[in-house]
Structures are given as C-alpha cells and as structure tokens.
DOPA-253990 format. One record per residue: x, y, z of N, C-alpha, C in turn. Coordinates in pm, whole numbers, plus 50000, padded with zeros to 5 digits. Layout:
# residues N
XYZXYZXYZ;...
END
This chain:
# residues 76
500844988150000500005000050000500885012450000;500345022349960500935035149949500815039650076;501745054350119501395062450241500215074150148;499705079850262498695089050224499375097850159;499675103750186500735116750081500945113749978;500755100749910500655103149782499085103049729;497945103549758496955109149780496295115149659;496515130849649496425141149545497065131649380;498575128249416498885122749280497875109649195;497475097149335496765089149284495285096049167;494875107349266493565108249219493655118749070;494525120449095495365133248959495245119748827;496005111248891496585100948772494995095748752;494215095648833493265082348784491705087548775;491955102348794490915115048723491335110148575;492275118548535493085123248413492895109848358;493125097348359493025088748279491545089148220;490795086848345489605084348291488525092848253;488355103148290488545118648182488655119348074;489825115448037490525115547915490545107247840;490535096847871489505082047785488045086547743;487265088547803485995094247798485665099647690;486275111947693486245123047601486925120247525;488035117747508488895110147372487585101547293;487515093847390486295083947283485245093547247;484495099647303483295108447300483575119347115;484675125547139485335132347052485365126246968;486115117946942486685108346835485325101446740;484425093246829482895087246736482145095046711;482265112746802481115126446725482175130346592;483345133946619483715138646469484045124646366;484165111446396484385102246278483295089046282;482145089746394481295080446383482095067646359;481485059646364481895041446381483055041546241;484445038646236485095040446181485895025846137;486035019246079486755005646121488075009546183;488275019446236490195021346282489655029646391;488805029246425488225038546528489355038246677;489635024646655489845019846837491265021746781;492625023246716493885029146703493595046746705;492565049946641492555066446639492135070746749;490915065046877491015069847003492665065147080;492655055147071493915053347156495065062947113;495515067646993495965077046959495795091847042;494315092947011493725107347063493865101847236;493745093447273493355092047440494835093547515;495845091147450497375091247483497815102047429;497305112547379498125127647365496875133247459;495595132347466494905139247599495445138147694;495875126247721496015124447862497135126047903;498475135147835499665140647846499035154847878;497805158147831497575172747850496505173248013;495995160747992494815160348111495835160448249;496515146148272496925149348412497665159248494;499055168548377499105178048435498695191948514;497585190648375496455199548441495335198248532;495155186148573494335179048663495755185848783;496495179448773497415183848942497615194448946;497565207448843497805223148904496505230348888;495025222548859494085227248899493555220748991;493605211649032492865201749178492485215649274;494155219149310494395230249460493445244349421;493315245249351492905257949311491365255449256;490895247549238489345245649205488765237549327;489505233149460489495229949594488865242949666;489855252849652489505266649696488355271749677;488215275649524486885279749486485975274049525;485945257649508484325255149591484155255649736;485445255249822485835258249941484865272149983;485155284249934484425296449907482885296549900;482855291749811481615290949792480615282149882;481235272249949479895266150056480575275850172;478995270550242478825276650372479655269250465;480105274050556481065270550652479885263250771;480495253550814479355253350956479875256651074;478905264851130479335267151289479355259351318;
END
C-alpha cells in the first residue's frame, strides 16, 4: 500500500486517465462516427489527451478545491 501523501497524485493520475479516455472516445465517434480504425485513432487521441489532462488535473485540483471551498457555507 501507498502512504497517504501520495493521495492528490493517485487521484490526479486516475481523474486524468479516465477523463481523458471518455472524452477522447466521446470526441473521436462525434467527429468520425463508427470508423473501422476507430479503436487505434482513440487510443491515439486518448494518449496525447492524457499528456495534456493529468498535468492539468494536478495544478488545477488546489485551486478549484479553493473555489468551491468559498463558495459553501462554513458550519458553525
């Protein structure tokens, strides 16, 4: 098992994957519909997203934490 501190990275890595699978696929069958090469051209598209997804998943986590932080009510 991991220690907690790595935490933030697990959920970074395993947001961003599956995020980015998602929408890779989502993307990919709205602009080329059922394709016979469909499943090399998402995996294509799902492995350059997801060079762009997880970094940005870990330097927005902290900072979109905040904002909804803000925005609820605190409890006495």
């Amino acid at each position: 098992m991991l220690a907690t501190k790595f935490r933030p990275y697990l959920y970074s890595l395993f947001m961003s994957l599956s995020m980015s699978g998602i929408m890779s696929l989502v993307v990919s069958l709205h602009n080329l519909g059922w394709d016979e090469h469909i499943l090399s051209i998402w995996l294509s598209a799902w492995r350059f997203s997801f060079l762009v997804a997880f970094p940005t998943v870990l330097m927005l986590t902290p900072l979109v934490r905040r904002l909804v932080d803000s925005l609820l009510m605190q409890n006495s």
